[in-house]
C-alpha positions as CSV (number, residue, x, y, z in Angstrom):
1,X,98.8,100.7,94.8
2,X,95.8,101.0,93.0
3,X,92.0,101.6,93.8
4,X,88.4,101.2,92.4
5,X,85.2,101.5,93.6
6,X,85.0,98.0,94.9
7,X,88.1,96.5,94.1
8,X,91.4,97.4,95.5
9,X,94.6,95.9,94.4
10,X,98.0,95.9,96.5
11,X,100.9,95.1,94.2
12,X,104.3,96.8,95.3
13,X,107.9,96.8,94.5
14,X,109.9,95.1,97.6
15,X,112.7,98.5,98.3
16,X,116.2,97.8,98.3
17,X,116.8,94.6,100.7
18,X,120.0,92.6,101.1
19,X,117.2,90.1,100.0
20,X,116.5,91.9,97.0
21,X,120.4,92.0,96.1
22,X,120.5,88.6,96.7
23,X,117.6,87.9,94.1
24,X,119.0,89.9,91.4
25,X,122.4,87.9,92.1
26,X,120.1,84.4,91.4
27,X,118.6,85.6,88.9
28,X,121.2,86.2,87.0
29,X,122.0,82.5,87.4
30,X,119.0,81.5,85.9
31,X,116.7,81.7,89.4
32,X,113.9,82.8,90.0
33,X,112.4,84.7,93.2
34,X,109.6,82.6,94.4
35,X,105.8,83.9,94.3
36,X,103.1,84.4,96.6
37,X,100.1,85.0,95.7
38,X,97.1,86.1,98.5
39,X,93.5,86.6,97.8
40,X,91.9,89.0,100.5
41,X,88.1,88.6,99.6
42,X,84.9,90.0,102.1
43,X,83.1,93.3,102.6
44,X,83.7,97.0,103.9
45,X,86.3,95.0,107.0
46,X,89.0,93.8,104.3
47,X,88.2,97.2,101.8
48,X,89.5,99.2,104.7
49,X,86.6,101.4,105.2
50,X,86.6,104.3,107.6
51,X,85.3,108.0,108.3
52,X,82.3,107.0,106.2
53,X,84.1,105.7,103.6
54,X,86.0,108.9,102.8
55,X,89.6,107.1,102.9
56,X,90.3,102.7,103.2
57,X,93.2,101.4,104.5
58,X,93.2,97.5,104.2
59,X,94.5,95.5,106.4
60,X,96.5,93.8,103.6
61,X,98.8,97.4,103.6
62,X,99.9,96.0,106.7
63,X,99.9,92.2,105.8
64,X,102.1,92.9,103.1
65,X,104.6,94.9,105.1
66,X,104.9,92.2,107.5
67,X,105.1,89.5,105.1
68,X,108.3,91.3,103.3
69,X,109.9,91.7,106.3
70,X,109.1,88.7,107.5
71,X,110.2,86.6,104.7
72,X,112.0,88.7,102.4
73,X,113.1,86.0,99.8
74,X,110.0,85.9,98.6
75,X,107.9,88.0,96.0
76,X,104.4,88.5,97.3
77,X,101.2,89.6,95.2
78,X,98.6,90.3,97.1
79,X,94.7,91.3,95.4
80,X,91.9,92.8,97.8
81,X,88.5,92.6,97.5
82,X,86.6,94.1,99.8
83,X,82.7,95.6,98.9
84,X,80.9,97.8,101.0
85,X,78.1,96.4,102.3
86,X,78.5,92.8,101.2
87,X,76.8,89.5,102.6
88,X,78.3,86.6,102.8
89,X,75.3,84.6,101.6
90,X,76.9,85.7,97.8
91,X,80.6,85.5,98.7
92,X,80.9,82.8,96.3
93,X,79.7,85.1,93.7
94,X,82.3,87.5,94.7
95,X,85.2,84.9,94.8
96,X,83.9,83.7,91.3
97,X,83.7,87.6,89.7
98,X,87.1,88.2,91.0
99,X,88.8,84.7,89.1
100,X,87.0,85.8,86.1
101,X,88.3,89.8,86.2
102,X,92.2,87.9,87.0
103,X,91.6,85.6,83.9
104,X,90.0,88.8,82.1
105,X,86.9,86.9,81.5
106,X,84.6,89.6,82.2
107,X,86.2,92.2,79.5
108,X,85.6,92.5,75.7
109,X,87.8,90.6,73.8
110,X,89.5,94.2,72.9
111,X,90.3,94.2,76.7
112,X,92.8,91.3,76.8
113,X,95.8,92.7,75.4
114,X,95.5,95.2,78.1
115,X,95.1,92.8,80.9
116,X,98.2,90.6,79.4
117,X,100.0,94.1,79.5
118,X,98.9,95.1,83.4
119,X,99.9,91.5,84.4
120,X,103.3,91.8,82.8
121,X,103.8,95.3,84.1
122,X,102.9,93.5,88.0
123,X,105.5,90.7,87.1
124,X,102.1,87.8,87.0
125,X,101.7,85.4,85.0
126,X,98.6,85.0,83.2
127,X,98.5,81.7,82.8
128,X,99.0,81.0,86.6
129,X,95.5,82.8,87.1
130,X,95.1,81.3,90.5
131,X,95.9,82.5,94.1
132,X,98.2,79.8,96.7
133,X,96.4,81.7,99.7
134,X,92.9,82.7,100.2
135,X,91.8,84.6,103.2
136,X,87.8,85.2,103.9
137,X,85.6,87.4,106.1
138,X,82.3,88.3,106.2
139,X,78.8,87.9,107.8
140,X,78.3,90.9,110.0
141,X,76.2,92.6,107.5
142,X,74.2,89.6,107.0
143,X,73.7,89.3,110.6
144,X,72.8,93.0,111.0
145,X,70.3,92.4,108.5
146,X,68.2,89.7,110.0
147,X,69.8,86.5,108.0
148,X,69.9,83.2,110.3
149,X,73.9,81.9,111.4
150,X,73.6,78.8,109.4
151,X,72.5,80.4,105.6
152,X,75.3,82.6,106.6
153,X,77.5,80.2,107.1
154,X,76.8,77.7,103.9
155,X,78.0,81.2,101.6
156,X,81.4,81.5,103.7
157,X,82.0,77.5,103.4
158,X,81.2,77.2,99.4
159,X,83.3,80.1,99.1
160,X,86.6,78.3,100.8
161,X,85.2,75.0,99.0
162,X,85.5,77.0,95.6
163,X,89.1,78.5,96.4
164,X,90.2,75.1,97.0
165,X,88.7,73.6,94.1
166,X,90.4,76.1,92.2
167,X,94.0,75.3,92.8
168,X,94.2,77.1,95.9
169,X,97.0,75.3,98.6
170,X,94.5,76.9,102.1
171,X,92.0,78.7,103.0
172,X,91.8,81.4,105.9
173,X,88.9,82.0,107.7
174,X,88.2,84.6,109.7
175,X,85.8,84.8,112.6
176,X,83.7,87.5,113.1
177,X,84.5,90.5,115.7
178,X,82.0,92.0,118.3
179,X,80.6,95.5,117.6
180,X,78.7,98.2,119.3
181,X,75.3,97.4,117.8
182,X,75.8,94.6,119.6
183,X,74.7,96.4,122.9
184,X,71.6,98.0,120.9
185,X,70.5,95.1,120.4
186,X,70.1,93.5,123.9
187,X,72.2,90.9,122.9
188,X,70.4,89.4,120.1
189,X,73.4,89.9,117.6
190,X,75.8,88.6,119.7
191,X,74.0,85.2,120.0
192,X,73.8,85.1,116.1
193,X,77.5,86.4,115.6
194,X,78.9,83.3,118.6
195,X,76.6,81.1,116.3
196,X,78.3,81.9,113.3
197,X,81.5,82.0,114.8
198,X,81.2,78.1,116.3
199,X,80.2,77.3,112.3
200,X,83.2,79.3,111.1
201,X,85.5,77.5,113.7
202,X,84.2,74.3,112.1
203,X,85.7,74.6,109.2
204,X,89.2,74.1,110.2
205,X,91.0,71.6,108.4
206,X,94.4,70.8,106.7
207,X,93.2,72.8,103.8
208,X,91.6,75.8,106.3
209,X,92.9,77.7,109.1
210,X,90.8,79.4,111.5
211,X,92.2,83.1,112.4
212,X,90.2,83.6,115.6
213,X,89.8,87.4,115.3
214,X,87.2,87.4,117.3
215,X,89.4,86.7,120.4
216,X,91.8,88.8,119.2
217,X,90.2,92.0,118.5
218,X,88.0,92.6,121.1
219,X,85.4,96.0,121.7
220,X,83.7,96.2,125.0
221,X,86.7,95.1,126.9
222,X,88.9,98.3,125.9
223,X,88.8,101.5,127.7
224,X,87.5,104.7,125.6
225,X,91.5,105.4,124.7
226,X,91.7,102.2,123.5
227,X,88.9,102.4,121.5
228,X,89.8,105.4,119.8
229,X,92.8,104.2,118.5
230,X,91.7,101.1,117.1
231,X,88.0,101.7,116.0
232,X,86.2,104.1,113.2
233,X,82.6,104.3,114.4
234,X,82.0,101.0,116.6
235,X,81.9,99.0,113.4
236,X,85.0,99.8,111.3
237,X,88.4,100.6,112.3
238,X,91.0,102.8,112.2
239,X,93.8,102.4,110.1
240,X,95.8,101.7,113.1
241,X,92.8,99.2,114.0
242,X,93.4,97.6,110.1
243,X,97.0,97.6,111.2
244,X,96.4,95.6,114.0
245,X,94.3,93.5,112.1
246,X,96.7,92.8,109.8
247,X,99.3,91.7,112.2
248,X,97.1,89.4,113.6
249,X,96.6,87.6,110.1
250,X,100.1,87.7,109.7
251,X,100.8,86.1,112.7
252,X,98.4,82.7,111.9
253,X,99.5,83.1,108.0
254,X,103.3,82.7,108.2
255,X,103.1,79.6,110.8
256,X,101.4,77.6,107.9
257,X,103.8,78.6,104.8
């Protein structure tokens, strides 16, 4: 598990599974273990941001767990990037930075031998610089900051259009979750946020799934215990609250493998 400023990258070993036995019995047949590889792209929500960004703990900790456990015959990869503070009016600039660091497009050419070495050391393959899942969220920042549902929406849907485009097999979207300021602001934000959400739900497809997260991670319904253990400060979560989120993307994710 590694961690930068604004990108943070999950890649870890499967432990010692009867799958894991069984692999290294195929591949000494000649087989190979079959490889996932998941995208996790938005803002401080996916980084994993909590006690005012002191510690992160993504949901995709939790997503990977699952996913091993889940479906242990296969090897999953999964890169997160989440960016404090991002809108999703220039998500698509974020999707397209983050194809270009994979494919080591945004180093010096003195650079690439080191990337070809940090891909080997993960077990990638270079030239497969693509991802078979992506899974988007954003737009709460945008919405806190005064940006209209629909120019919102048109950065989250040429984002999933560019994922595709780019050898990506789905898309995931996320809807967004309710939040306290929504009470600050007399219900103004939650009018924008149920705008943006009926968009977001517009987008499901055969190519895009909608993970309705909004219905499934709910604030003003819980009592104060409740809230403690699942949200930060009202806006982020805990990592118990990332936890939950990531089960909840697991439990969309595998029905559509």
């Amino acid at each position: 598990y590694t961690q930068s400023k604004n990108v943070t990258t999950t890649t870890i070993t499967i432990t010692k599974t009867r799958g894991e036995i069984m692999e290294s019995k195929n591949e000494r047949k000649g087989e190979e273990k079959q490889e996932i590889r998941i995208l996790c792209l938005g803002d401080s929500l996916t980084k994993g941001y909590f006690k005012r960004g002191m510690y992160y703990h993504p949901y995709s900790d939790s997503l990977y767990k699952l996913l091993t456990k889940s479906h242990p015959s296969i090897k999953w990869k999964i890169h997160t990037n989440g960016v404090n503070g991002y809108k999703a009016i220039h998500m698509p600039n974020l999707y397209k930075k983050t194809m270009k660091d994979i494919q080591g497009k945004n180093v010096r050419p003195t650079m690439k031998n080191c990337i070809r070495t940090c891909f080997r050391m993960m077990g990638g393959n270079q030239t497969r610089a693509t991802f078979d899942y992506v899974i988007i969220l954003g737009g709460i920042n945008d919405l806190c900051l005064g940006e209209k549902p629909e120019n919102v929406f048109k950065g989250l849907q040429e984002t999933h259009k560019l994922a595709l485009k780019n050898g990506s097999k789905k898309t995931f979207a996320l809807t967004v979750a309710e939040h306290c300021q929504e009470k600050l602001s007399e219900g103004h934000l939650k009018k924008l946020r149920e705008d943006l959400n009926k968009r977001i739900r517009s987008l499901s497809s055969e190519k895009t799934t909608i993970i309705d997260f909004a219905l499934e991670f709910p604030y003003f319904s819980l009592d104060e215990r409740q809230r403690e253990e699942y949200w930060d400060d009202g806006l982020h979560y805990t990592p118990a609250g990332y936890a939950q989120m990531g089960n909840i993307i697991h439990n969309v994710f595998v029905k559509h493998l």
